[in-house]
N, C-alpha and C positions, 0 to 999 in steps of 0.2 A: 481312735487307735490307742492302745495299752502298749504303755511303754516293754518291750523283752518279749510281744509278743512274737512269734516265725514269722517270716513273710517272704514266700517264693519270688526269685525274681526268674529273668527269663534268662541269666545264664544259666540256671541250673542249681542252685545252692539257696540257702535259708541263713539269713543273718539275724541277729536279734535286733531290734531296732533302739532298745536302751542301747545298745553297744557299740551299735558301728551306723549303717546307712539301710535305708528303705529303698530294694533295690526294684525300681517298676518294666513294664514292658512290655505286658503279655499281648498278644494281638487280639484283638475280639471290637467288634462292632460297639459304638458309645448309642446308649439307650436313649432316646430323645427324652426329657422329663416337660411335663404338662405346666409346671409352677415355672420352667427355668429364672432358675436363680442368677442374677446379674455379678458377673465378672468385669474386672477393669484390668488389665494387660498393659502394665506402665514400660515404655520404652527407656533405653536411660536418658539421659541429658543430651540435647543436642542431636538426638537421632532421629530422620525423618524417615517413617518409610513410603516407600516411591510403590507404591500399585500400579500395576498389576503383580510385579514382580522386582521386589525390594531385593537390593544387595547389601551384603555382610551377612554374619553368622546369626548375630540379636535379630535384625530387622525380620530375616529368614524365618526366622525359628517362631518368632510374633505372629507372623502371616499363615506359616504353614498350619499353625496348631489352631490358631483363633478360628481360622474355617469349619477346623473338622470339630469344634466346639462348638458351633454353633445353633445345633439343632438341638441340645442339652441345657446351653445356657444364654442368658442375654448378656451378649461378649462385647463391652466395646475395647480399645486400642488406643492408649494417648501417647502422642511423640510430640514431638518440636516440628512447627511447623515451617518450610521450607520456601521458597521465594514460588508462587505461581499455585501453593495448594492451598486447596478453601479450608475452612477451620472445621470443616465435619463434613464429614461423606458416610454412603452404608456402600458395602463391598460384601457382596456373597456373603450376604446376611450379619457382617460385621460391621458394627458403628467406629469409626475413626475420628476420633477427635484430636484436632493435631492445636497446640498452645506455642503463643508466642513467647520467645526468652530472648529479646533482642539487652532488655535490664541485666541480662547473668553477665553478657562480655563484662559490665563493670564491676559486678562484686565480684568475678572471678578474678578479676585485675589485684580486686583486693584480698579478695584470700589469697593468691598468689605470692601477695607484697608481703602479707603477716605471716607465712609460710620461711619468705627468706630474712626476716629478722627476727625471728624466733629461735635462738640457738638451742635452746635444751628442747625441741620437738624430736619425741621418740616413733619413729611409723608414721607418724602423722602428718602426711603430706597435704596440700593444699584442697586437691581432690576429695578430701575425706571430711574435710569443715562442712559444719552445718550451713556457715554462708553460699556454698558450691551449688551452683544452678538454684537458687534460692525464687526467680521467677516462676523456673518451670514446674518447682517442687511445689511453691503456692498455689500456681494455678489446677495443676494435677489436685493438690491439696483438697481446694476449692469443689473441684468437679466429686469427688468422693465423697463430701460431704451434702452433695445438693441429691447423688444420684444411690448411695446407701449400697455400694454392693455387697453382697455377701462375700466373694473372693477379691481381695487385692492382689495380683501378679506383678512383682518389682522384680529389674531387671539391673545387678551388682550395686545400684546404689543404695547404702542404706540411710540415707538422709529423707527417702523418699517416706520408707516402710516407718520412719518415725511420726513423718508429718501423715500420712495416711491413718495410723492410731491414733492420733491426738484429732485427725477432722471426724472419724468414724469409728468410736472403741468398738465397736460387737464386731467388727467384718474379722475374717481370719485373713493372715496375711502369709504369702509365700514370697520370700526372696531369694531370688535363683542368682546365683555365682556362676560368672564365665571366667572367674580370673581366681586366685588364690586368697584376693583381700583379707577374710575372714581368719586366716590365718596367720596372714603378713602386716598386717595395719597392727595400730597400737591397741590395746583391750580398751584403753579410756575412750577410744570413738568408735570401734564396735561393739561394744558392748550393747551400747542403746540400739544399735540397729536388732542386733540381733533379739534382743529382748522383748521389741519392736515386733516380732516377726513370730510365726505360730510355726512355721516351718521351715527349714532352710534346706538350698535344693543347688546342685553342683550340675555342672551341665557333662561331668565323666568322674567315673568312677574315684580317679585321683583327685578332684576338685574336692567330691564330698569325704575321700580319707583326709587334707589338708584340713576340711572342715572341722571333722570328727576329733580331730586330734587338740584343735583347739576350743572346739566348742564341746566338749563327748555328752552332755546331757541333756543334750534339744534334737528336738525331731529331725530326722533329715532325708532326704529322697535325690535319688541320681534320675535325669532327666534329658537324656542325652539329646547334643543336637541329631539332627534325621538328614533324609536324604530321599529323594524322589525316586520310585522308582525305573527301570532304566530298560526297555524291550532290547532284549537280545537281538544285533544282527550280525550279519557277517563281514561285517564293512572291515576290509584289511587294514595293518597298522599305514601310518602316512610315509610315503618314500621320498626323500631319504628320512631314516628314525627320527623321532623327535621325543625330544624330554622335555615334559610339560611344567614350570610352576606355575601356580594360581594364588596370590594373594597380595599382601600389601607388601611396597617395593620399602622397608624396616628394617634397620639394623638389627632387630631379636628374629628377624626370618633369615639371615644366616645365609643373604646372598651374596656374598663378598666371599662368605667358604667356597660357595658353588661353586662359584667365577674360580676361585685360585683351584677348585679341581676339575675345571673344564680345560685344563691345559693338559692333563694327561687324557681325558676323555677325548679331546681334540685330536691330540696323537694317535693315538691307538684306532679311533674310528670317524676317519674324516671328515666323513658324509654326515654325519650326524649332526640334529641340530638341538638348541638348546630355545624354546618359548618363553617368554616372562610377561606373562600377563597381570597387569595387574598395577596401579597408579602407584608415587609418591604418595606416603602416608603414613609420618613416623612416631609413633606412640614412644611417651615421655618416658626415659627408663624409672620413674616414680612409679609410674602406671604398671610397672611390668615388676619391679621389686624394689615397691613401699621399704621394705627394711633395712635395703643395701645389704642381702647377705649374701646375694650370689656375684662371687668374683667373678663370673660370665658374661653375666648384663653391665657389671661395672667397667669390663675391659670394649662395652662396646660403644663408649661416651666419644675417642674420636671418629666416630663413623659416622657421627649425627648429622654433621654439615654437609650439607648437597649430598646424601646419599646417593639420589638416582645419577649423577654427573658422576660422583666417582663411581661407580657399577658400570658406565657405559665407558668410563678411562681405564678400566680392569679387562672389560671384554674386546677394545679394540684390537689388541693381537689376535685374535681368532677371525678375522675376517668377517664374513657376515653370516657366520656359523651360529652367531648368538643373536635374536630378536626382542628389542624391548615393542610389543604390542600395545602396552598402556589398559587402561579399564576396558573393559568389556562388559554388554550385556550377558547375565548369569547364558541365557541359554546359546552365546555365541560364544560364550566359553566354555560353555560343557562340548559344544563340536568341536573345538579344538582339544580339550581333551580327548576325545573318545576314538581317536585315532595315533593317540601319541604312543610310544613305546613305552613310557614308562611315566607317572609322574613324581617328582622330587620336592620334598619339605626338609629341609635343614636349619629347621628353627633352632634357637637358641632358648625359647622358653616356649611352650605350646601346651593350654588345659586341652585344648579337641582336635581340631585340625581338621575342617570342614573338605578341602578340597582334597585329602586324604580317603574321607570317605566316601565324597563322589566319583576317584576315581576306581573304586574297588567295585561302583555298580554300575561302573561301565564295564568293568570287565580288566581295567586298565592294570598291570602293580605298581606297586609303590615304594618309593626308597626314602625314610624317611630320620631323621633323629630320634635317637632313644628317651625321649623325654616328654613328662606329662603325659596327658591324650593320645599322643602319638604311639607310645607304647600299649597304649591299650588295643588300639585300632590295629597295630599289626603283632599283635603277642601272637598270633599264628601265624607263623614265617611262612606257610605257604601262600598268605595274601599280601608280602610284599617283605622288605629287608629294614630291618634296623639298624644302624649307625650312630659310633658315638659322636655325639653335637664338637661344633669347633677340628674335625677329626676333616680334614680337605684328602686326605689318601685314602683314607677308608670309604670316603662319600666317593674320590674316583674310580675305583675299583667297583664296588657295588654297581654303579652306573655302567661301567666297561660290563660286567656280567652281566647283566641284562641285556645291554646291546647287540652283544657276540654269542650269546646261547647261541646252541643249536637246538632245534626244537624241533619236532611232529608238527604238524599242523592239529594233529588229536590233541599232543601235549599241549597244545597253544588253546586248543576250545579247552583243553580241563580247567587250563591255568585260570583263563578267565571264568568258569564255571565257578568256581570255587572263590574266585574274588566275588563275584557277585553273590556267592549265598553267605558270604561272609559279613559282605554289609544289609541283607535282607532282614535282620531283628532289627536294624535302625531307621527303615521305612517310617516317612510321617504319622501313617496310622497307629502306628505301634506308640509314635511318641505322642499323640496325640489321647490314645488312650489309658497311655502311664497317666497323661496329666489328669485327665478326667477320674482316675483312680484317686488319685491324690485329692481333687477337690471331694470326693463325694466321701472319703475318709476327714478331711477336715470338719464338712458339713456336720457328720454324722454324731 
């Protein structure tokens, strides 16, 4: 690829890619090639995924794309291996090679330690040390140098994409961002990632401007997470209404606001219920901003302790208006969505927002905070409502509006028509074939 050269993406516009980001997407069928060149798809640290049907955004996005890759290339997939899974499997034509890191609990103990007696550390939190998952990064290390792929696919860490150039210099490397890092961490420990790296790749349009803005003269490519698609039926909303969340029960998912605006939601519309699917599972505010610059995530350090215990001492006035359902299998929690009136994200920091976009191909809208991902996903307010994050009145209201429309029954098929062709550019094939675009422009 030539740096400044046009390159269409599929909203619609031409950015130079010396300048800003290589926007991909377009739908079309991935060519099977005769040589297929071998790809390795590194998961980050500590992530295992669970087949047939792995949960989270990473693990997702791993599985979905490696499939549809795999009549082009020899794909395999490394994660951390999990209590009961063998160390290598083939999956619909995918090799899975999963690595033990039971060694990282202890050097992470130690990057930890040298993390908190290091007082002049700027950005550089423990997570970002070359010692961090230091087994799983050897062992991955190890595998790329035995198995020579042409494409390495690293997923936010860059400690990985370092050790992958130095076991293998000729492969080209993509390291794809689901978080801001690249532009939040200190330059003195991404630098080498990135330099590490032949391509850098944002998982929404915001990710890779964060990118651009600190990195502006390396390559870079948006790569959005996707979304299954979803057959239209006619199956009515659930009675009485329900307002769905889906994710992890985190102080930066902004359920604490919900709860204090499900007291006016409560009032005004009884019957209505409120869903919270989705386990304890609270990401370090280090993880969420490296720099300390968002006074947002800093005010939300009391909410750390027993989230989930305070969330269910928040929702006991509401009687049993409010359900914590705990985790769910992906597709027993897309039937819960897909009858709900509305679903609600009130994160406090968000690059994508995954259950945002599945519920727009179900048909479903969506109420969500104006920040990151999340604004991109609904920048066409007729697929669902933005609110300002921390804003508990404004998030009641919105939610009161949807509940209490009056509607057609036509108005109610547009509504959902139009959510679903909304999220229809982000269908896996689409992102499936952005990716294959990007390798065969690496290759090339």
């Amino acid at each position: 690829m030539v740096r400044g050269r046009a390159i269409w993406g599929f909203a619609g516009y031409s950015l130079p890619v010396g300048a800003a980001f290589l926007h991909l997407g377009i739908a079309a069928n991935i060519t099977p090639r005769t040589d297929r060149p071998r790809v390795a798809l590194v998961a980050q640290p500590g992530s295992s995924l669970a087949l047939p049907e792995p949960g989270g955004a990473v693990p997702l996005w791993l599985h979905e794309v490696s499939v549809r890759l795999a009549d082009a290339y020899d794909v395999t997939v490394h994660s951390t291996r999990a209590d009961g899974q063998s160390e290598r499997e083939t999956h619909r034509g995918v090799t899975h090679v999963r690595h033990d890191s039971g060694a990282d609990a202890f050097t992470n103990r130690i990057a930890r330690g040298l993390d908190r007696i290091d007082l002049h550390r700027e950005a550089a939190p423990w997570f970002s040390s070359p010692q961090w998952a230091r087994r799983f990064s050897s062992s991955v290390a190890a595998s790329v140098a035995h198995d020579r792929p042409e494409i390495v696919h690293v997923m936010n860490f860059g400690q990985l994409a370092i050790r992958a150039r130095r076991a293998h210099p000729a492969t080209r490397i993509v390291l794809h961002m689901h978080c801001e890092w690249l532009a939040e961490l200190a330059p003195s420990r991404t630098a080498r990632w990135v330099h590490a790296a032949d391509a850098l790749v944002g998982c929404s349009d915001y990710v890779s401007a964060t990118t651009a803005q600190a990195w502006p003269n390396h390559r870079r490519a948006t790569l959005f997470n996707g979304v299954a698609p979803v057959v239209a039926d006619s199956r009515p909303p659930a009675d009485p209404p329900t307002v769905v969340f889906i994710g992890r029960l985190s102080p930066e998912k902004g359920l604490h606001v919900l709860l204090e605006a499900w007291g006016a939601v409560h009032t005004a519309v009884p019957d209505a219920r409120l869903v919270l699917i989705g386990a304890e599972n609270t990401a370090a505010p280090d993880f969420l901003d490296p720099a300390a610059a968002d006074p947002a995530v800093a005010a939300l350090e009391p909410w750390y302790d027993g989230y989930e215990a305070r969330l269910r001492s928040l929702a006991r006035p509401f009687d049993d208006s409010v359900e914590f359902v705990g985790a769910l299998p992906h597709d027993q929690a897309m039937l819960r969505l897909a009858t709900a009136a509305c679903c609600v994200n009130p994160s406090i920091r968000e690059t994508f927002g995954m259950p945002v976009l599945e519920a727009l191909a179900h048909g479903v809208p969506a109420i969500a905070s104006d920040v990151g991902g999340l604004s991109e996903l609904l920048q066409d307010r007729s697929a669902g409502t933005l609110v300002d994050r921390n804003d508990a009145d404004a998030l009641a209201r919105a939610i009161i509006a949807e509940l209490t429309a009056e509607r057609s029954e036509t108005d109610r098929a547009q509504r959902r028509a139009s959510a679903r062709a909304h999220a229809a550019p982000y269908g896996w094939d689409r992102i499936a074939h952005a990716t294959h675009e990007l390798y065969e422009d690496l290759l090339s």
